[in-house]
SERO-4910 file (N, C-alpha, C, O; in steps of 0.05 Angstrom, whole numbers):
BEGIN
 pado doro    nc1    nc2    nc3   cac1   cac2   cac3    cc1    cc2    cc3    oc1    oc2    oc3
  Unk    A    580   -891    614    592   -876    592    573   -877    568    565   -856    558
  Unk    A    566   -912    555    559   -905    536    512   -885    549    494   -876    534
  Unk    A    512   -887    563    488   -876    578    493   -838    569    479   -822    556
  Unk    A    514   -836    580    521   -807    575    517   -794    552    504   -773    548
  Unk    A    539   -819    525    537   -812    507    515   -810    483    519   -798    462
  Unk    A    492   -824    493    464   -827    485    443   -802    488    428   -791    472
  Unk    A    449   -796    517    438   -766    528    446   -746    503    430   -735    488
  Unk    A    464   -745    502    486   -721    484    477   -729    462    478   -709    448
  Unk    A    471   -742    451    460   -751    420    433   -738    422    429   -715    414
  Unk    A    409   -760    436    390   -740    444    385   -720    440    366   -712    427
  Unk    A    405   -705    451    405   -672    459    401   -655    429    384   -641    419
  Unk    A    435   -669    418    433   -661    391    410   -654    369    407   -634    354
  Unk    A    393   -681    375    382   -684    359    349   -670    359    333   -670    341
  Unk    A    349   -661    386    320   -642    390    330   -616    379    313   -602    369
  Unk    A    359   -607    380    363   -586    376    356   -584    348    347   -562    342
  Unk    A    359   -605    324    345   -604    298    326   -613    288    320   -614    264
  Unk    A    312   -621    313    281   -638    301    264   -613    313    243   -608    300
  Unk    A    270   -598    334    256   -578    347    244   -559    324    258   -551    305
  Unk    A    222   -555    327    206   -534    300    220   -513    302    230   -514    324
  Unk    A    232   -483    285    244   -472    287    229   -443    278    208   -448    266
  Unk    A    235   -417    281    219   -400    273    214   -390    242    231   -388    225
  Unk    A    193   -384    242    192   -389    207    212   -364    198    218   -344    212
  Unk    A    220   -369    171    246   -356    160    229   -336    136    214   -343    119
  Unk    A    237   -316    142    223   -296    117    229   -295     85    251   -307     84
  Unk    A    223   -289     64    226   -293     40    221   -257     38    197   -256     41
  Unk    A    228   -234     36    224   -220     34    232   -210      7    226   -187      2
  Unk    A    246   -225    -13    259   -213    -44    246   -225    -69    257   -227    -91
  Unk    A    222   -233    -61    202   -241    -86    186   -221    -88    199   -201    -82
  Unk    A    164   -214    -94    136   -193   -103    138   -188    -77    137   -202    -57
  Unk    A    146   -149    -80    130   -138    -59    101   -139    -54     83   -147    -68
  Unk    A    100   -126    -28     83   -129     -9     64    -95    -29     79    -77    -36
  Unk    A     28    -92    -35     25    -69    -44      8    -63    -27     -5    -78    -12
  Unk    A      8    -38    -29    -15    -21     -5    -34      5    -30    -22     20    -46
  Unk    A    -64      3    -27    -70     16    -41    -83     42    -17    -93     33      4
  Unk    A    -82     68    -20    -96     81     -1   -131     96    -17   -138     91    -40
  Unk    A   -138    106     -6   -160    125    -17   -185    130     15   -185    123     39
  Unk    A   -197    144      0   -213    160     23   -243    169     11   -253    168    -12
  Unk    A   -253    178     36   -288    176     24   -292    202     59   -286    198     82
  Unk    A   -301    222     48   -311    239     69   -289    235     96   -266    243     91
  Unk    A   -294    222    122   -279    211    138   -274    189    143   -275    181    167
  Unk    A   -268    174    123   -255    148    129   -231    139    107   -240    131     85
  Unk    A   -217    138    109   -190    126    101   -192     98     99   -197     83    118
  Unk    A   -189     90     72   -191     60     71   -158     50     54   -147     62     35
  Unk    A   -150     24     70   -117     15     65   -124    -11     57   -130    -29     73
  Unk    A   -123    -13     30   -122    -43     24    -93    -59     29    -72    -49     21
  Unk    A    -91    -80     41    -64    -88     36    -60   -114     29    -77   -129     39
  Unk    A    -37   -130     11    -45   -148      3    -14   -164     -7     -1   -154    -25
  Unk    A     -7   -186      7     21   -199     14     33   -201    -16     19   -206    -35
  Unk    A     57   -197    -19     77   -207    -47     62   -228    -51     39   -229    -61
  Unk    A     73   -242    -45     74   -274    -46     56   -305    -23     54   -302      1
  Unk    A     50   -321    -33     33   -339    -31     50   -350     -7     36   -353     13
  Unk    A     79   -358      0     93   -361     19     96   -342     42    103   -352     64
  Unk    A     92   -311     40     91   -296     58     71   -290     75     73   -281     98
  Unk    A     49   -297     61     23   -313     74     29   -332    101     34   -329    125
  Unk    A     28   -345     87     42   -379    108     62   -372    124     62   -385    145
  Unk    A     83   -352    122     96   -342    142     84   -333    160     87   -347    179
  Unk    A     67   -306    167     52   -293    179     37   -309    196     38   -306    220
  Unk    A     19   -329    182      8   -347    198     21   -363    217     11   -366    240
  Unk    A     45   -374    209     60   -384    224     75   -373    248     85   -384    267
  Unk    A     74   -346    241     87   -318    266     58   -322    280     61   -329    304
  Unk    A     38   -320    276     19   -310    288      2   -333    294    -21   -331    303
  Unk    A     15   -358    287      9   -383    310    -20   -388    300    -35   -402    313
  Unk    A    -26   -378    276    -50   -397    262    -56   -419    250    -75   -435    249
  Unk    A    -14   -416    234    -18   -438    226     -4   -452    237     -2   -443    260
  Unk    A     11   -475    235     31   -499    248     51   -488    241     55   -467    228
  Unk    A     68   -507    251    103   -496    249    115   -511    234    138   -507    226
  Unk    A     95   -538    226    108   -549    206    101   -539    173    110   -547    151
  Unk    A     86   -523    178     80   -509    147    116   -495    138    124   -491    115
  Unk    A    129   -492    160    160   -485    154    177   -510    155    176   -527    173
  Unk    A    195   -510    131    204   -534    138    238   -519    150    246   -496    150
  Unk    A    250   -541    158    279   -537    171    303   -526    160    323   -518    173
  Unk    A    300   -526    129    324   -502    115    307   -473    107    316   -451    100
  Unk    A    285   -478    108    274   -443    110    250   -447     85    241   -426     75
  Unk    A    239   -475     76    231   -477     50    199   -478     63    193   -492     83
  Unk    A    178   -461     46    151   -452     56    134   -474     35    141   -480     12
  Unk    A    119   -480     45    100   -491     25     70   -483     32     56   -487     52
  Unk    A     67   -471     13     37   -457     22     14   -475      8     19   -489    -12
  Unk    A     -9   -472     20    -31   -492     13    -58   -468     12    -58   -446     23
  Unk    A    -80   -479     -5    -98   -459     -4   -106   -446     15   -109   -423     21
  Unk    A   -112   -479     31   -130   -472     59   -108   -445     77   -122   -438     96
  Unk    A    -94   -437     78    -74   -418     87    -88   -397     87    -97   -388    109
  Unk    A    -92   -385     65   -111   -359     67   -137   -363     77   -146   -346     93
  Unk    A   -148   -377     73   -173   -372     87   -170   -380    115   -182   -365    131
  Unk    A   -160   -396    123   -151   -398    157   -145   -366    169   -155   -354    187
  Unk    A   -125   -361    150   -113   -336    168   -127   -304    163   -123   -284    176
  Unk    A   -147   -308    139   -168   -289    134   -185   -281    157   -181   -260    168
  Unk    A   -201   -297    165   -220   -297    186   -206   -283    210   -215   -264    224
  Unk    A   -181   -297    212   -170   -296    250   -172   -275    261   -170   -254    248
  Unk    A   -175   -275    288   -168   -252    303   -141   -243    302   -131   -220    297
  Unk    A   -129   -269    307    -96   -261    294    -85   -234    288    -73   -216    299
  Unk    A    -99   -243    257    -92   -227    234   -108   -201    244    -99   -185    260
  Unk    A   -131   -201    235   -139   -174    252   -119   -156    258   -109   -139    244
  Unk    A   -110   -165    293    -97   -152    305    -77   -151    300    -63   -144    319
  Unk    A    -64   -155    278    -33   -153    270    -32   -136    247    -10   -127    240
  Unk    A    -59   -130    233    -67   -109    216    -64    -82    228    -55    -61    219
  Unk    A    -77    -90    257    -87    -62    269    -62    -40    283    -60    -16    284
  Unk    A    -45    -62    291    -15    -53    298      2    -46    286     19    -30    295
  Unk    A      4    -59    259     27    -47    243     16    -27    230     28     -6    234
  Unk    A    -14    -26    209    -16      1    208    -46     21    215    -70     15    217
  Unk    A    -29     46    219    -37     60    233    -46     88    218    -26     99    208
  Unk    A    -66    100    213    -71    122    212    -77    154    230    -93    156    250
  Unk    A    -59    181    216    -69    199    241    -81    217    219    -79    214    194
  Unk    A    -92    233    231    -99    253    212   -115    287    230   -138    284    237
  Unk    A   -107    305    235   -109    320    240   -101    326    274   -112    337    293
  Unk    A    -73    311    271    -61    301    303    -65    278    313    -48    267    327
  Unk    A    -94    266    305   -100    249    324   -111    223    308   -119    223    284
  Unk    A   -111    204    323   -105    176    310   -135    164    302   -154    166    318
  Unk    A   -138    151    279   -161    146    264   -165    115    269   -149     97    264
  Unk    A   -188    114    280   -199     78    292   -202     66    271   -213     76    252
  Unk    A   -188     35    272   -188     16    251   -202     -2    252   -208     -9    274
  Unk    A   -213    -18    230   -241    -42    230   -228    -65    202   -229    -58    179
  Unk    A   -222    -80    208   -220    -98    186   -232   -103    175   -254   -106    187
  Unk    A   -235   -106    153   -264   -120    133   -250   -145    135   -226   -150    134
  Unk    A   -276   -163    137   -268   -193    128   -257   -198     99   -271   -196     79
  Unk    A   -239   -204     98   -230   -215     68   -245   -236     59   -251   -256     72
  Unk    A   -254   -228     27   -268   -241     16   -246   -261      4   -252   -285      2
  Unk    A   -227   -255     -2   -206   -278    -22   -181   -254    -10   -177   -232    -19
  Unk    A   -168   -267     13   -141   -264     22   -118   -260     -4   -106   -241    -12
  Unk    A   -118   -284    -12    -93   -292    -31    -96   -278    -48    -75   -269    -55
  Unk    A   -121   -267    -63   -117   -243    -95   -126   -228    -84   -133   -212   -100
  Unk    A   -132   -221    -66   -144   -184    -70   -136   -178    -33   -149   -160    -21
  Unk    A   -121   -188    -24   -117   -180     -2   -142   -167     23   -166   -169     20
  Unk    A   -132   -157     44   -150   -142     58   -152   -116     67   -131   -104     72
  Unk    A   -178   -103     69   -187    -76     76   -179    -72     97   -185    -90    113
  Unk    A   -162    -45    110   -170    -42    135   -179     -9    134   -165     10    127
  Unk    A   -211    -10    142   -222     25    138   -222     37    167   -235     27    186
  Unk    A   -205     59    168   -205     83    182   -220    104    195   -213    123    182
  Unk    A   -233    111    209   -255    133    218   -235    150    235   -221    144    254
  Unk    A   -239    174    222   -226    202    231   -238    221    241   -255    227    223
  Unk    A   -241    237    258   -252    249    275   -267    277    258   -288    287    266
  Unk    A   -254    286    236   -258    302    222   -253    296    199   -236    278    197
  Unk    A   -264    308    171   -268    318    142   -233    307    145   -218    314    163
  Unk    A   -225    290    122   -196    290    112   -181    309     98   -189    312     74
  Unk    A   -166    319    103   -147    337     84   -123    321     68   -120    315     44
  Unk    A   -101    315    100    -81    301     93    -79    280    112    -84    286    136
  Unk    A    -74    265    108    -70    236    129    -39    220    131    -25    212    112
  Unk    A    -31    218    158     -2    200    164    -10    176    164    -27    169    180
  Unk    A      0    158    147     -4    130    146     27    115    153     49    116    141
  Unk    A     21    107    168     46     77    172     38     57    160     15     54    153
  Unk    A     57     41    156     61     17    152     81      1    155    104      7    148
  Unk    A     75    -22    166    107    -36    177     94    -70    178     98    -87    196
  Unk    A     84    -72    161     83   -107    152     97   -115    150    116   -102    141
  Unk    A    101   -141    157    119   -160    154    143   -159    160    159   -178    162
  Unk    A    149   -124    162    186   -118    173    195   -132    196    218   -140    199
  Unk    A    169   -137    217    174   -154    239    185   -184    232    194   -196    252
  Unk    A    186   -197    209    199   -222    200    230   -212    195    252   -217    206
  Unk    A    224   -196    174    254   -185    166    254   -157    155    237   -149    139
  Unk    A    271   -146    165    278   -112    153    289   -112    129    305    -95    120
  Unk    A    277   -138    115    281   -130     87    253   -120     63    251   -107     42
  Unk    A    238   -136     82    200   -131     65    203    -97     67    212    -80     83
  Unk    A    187    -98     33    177    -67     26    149    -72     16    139    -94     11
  Unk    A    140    -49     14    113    -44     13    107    -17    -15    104      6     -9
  Unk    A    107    -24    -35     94     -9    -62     67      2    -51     51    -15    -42
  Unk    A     62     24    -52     35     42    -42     28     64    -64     45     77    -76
  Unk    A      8     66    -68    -10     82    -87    -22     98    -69    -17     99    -45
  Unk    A    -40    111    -82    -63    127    -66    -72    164    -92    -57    179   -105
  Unk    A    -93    164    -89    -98    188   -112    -87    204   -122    -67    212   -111
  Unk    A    -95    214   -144    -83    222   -163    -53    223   -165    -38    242   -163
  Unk    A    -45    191   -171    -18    174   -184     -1    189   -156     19    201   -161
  Unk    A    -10    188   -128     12    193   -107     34    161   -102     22    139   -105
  Unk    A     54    161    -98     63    133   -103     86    135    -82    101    154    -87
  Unk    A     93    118    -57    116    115    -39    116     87    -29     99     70    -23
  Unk    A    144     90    -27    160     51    -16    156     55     14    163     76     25
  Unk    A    146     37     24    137     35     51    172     10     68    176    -14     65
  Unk    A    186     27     81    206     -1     93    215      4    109    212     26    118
  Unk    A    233    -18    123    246     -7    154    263     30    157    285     38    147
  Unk    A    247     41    170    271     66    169    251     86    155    257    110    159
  Unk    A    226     79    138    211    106    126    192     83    121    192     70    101
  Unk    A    172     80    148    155     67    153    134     82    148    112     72    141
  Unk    A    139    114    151    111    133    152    112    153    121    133    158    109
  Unk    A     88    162    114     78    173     96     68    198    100     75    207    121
  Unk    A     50    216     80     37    234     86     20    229     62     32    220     43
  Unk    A     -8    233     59    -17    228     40    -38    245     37    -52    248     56
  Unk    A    -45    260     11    -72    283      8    -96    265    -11    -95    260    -35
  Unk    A   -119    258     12   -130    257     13   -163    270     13   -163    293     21
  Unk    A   -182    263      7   -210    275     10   -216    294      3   -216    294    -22
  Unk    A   -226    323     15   -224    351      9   -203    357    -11   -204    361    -35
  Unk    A   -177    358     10   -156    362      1   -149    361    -34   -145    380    -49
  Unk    A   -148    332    -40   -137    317    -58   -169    326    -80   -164    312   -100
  Unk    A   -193    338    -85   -210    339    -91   -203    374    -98   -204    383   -121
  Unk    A   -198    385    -79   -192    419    -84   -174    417   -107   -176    428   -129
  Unk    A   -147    394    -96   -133    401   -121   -135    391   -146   -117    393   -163
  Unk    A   -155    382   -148   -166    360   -179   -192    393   -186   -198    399   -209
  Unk    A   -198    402   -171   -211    424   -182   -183    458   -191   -181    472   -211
  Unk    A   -172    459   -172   -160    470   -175   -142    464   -209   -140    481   -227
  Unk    A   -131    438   -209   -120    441   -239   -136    445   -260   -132    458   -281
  Unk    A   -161    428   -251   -187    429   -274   -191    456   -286   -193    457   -310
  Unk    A   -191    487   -266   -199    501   -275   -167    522   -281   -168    543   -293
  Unk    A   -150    514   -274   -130    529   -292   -129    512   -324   -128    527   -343
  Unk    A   -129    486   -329   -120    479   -357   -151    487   -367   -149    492   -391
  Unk    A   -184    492   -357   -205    502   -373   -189    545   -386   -185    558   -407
  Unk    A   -185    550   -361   -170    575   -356   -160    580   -383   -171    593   -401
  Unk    A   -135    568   -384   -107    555   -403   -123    557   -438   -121    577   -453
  Unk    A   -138    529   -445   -149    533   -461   -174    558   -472   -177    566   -495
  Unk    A   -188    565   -449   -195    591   -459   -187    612   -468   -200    622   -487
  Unk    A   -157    628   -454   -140    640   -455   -118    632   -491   -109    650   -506
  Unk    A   -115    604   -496   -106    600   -522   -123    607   -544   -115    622   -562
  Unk    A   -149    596   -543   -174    608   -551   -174    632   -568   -179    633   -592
  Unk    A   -170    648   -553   -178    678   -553   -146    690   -565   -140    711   -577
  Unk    A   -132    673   -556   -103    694   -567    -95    682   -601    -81    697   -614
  Unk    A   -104    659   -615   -111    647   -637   -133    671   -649   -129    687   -667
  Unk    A   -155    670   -634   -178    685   -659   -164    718   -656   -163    732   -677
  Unk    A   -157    726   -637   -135    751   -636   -123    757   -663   -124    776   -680
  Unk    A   -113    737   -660    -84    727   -685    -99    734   -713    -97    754   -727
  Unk    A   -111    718   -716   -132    720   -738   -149    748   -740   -147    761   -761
  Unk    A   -158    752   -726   -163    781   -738   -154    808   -739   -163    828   -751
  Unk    A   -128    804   -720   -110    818   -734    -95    815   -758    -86    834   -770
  Unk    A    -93    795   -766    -81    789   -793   -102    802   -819    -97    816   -839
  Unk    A   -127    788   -806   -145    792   -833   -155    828   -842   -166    839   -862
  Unk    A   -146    838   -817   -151    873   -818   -131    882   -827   -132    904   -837
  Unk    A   -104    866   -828    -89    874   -836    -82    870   -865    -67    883   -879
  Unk    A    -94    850   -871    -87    842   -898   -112    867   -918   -104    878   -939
  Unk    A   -141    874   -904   -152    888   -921   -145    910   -926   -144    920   -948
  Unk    A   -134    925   -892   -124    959   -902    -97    963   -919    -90    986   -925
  Unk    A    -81    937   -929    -62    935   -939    -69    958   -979    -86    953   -996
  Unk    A    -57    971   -980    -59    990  -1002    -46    965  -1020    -27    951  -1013
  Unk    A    -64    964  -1050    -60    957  -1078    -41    969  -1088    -41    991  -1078
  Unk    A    -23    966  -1104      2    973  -1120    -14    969  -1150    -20    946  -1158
  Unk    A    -19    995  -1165    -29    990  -1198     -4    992  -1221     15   1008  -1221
  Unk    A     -8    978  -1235      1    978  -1256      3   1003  -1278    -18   1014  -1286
  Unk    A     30   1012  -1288     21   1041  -1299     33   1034  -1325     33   1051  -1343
***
């Protein structure tokens, strides 16, 4: 009996000493994504909220230990964290899967840059597209794999701006040519604009002043 009841204690007690899966923090500093482009390549910076969401990832992706999580869900992140998980193949490949670029139908090959400093400036992942960029579909789906609560703040040229999260994971974004035509295109309507004010001002003016000369004198009698 008391043999039995020892087992069953045991048991209990692996069930809470057992490492457990790391627990997401997803409601501190989002997650930001910056986009931009250069002829054919699409470059996605991306770069974690928070110093704990780090250490999570790692810990999903078995770089780092499982005791970097502790048992009520509390993260303690350490320097060495980012640079462990900078380098990895890991990471890499968990870059390469969640996001994804297409661009003229068809899907644009991804290359990590090594992160120079993980923790402040995040990492590059640049794109090669088969053709000249117009407009480009970008996904993103970081970290949603912890919890469907992580979002993603994204930029990309001239002040384009969208929340990346579970359910509107994908984008559209004008890029390269594209995004370049229309920076010329406004350029030359507001040159347009002001030339056109220009000319309807000195208009103004010399109609006034022709008018003021052929204006007939009134004499005094």
């Amino acid at each position: 009996m008391a043999q039995r009841l020892l087992a069953g204690l045991l048991a209990l007690a692996a069930v809470f000493i057992a490492p457990q899966p790391a627990a997401a923090h997803p409601f501190g500093d989002p997650q930001t994504v910056a986009v931009s482009a250069d002829a054919q390549v699409v470059h996605v910076r991306w770069k974690a909220g928070g110093l704990d969401d780090l250490t999570l990832l790692g810990v999903a992706l078995g770089v780092l230990p499982q005791d970097r999580v502790m048992l009520d869900g509390a993260v303690f992140y350490r320097d060495a964290d980012a640079a462990a998980i900078g380098p990895s193949p890991q990471f890499a490949g968990y870059l390469l899967r969640q996001i994804t670029v297409t661009a003229a139908g068809k899907a644009c090959a991804g290359t990590v840059q090594p992160p120079a400093d993980l923790a402040k400036a995040g990492a590059t992942v640049d794109f090669a597209c088969p053709a000249p960029i117009g407009t480009a579909t970008i996904a993103v789906r970081t970290l949603t794999d912890l919890n469907p609560a992580y979002q993603s703040l994204a930029t990309g040229p001239n002040g384009q701006r969208t929340v990346y999260r579970q359910g509107a994971d994908t984008h559209e974004w004008t890029l390269g040519t594209a995004a370049a035509g229309d920076n010329l295109g406004r350029s030359a309507a507001l040159q347009i604009g002001v030339v056109v004010g220009v000319l309807l001002v000195l208009a103004a003016m010399g109609f006034f002043l022709v008018r003021r000369r052929l204006k007939p004198t009134t004499r005094e009698t």
